[in-house]
N, C-alpha and C positions, 0 to 999 in steps of 0.2 A: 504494500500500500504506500503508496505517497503522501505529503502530509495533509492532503483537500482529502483524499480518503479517510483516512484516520479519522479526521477532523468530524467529517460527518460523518461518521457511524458511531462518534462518543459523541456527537450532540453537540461541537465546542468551536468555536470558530477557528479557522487555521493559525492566527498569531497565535492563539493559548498553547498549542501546538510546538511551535516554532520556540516561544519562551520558554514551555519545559524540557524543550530539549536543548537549549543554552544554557539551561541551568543544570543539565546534566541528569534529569529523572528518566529521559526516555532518549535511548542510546539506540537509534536508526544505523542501519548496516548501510554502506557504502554500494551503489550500483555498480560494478565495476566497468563497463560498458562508456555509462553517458553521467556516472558522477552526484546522480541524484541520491537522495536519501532516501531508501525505504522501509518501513513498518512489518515487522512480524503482525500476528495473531497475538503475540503476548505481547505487546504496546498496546494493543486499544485494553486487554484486562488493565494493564500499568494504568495506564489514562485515565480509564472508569474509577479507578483506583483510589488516583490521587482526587479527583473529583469529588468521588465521598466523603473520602475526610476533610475537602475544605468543608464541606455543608456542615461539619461537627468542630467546625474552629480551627482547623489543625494549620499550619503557617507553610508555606512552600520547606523552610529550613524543617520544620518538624519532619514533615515528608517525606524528603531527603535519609535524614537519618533513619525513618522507620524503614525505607524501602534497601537502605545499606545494610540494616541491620537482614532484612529477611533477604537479601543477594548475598551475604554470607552464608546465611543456614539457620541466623539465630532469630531464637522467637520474640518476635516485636513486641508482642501484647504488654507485658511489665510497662516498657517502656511508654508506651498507648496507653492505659490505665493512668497511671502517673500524669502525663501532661492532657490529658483529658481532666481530671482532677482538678490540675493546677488550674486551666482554661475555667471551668465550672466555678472555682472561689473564686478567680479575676472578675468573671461576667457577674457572680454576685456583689461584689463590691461595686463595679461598675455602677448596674441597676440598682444599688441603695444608695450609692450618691448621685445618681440622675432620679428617682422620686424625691430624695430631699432641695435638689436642684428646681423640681418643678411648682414642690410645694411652698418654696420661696419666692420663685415666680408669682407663679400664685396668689402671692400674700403681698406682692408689691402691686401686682395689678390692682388688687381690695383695696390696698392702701391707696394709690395716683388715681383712685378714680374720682375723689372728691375735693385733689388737690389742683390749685389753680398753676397754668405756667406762671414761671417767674423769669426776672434776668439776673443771670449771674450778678452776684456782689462782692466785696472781698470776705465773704464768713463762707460763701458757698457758689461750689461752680455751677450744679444741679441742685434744687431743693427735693423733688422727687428721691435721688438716691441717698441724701443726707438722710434724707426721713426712713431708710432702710435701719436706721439705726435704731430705732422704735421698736422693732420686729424684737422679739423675744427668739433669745439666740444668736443675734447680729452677731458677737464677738467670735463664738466658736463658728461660726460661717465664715468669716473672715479669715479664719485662722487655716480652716479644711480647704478653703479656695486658696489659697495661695503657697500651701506645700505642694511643691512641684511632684510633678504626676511624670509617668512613663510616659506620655504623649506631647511634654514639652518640649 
């Protein structure tokens, strides 16, 4: 198979294709002939493969190493377990500070809907967000928002 094959028979569009195999997950045999790349019957399993585990979080690096680990001989799953896990706390941490995030929202919109604009003065640039300072909780919100996170 060539990579428009592959491609469409895992459902994926040719780049995806083309980037797991620069990243080294799907190792295409050389046509000897005319030089093109082509696809075993065991790449499109590989493909489908890796596809599944991104839908369960897994990271291209994650994938990498589970698919090293079972081209050796050794059993993945330990490894799978474990950062399936780890991904599961993340994602819960995540979603309890994006519901605490909304509920702040939330709570300023309650707040600015009775407040009039105003113009900047020198005690305050916004009066809207000064007044976040009201909110029950302001300081520990303050504190959680600005330790820097994996994402900054």
């Amino acid at each position: 198979m060539n990579v428009h094959d592959l491609a469409k028979r895992a459902g994926v569009p040719d780049h995806v294709v083309r980037y797991y195999t620069q990243r080294g997950l799907l190792e295409p045999q050389r046509n000897s002939s005319n030089g093109y790349r082509e696809y075993a019957p065991a790449d499109l399993y590989r493909l489908r493969f890796i596809c599944r585990a991104k839908l369960v979080g897994f990271t291209l690096s994650d994938i990498s190493l589970i698919l090293r680990d079972a081209d050796r001989g050794v059993a993945p799953c330990p490894q799978v377990r474990e950062l399936v896990g780890r991904r599961a706390a993340d994602n819960e941490r995540r979603l309890a500070a994006a519901k605490r995030l909304q509920s702040r929202i939330r709570a300023a919109v309650d707040l600015w809907e009775t407040m009039p604009d105003e113009t900047p003065d020198h005690g305050s640039l916004c009066r809207l967000i000064d007044a976040l300072a009201s909110v029950d909780g302001d300081d520990e919100a303050l504190a959680e928002q600005n330790e820097p996170s994996p994402d900054d």
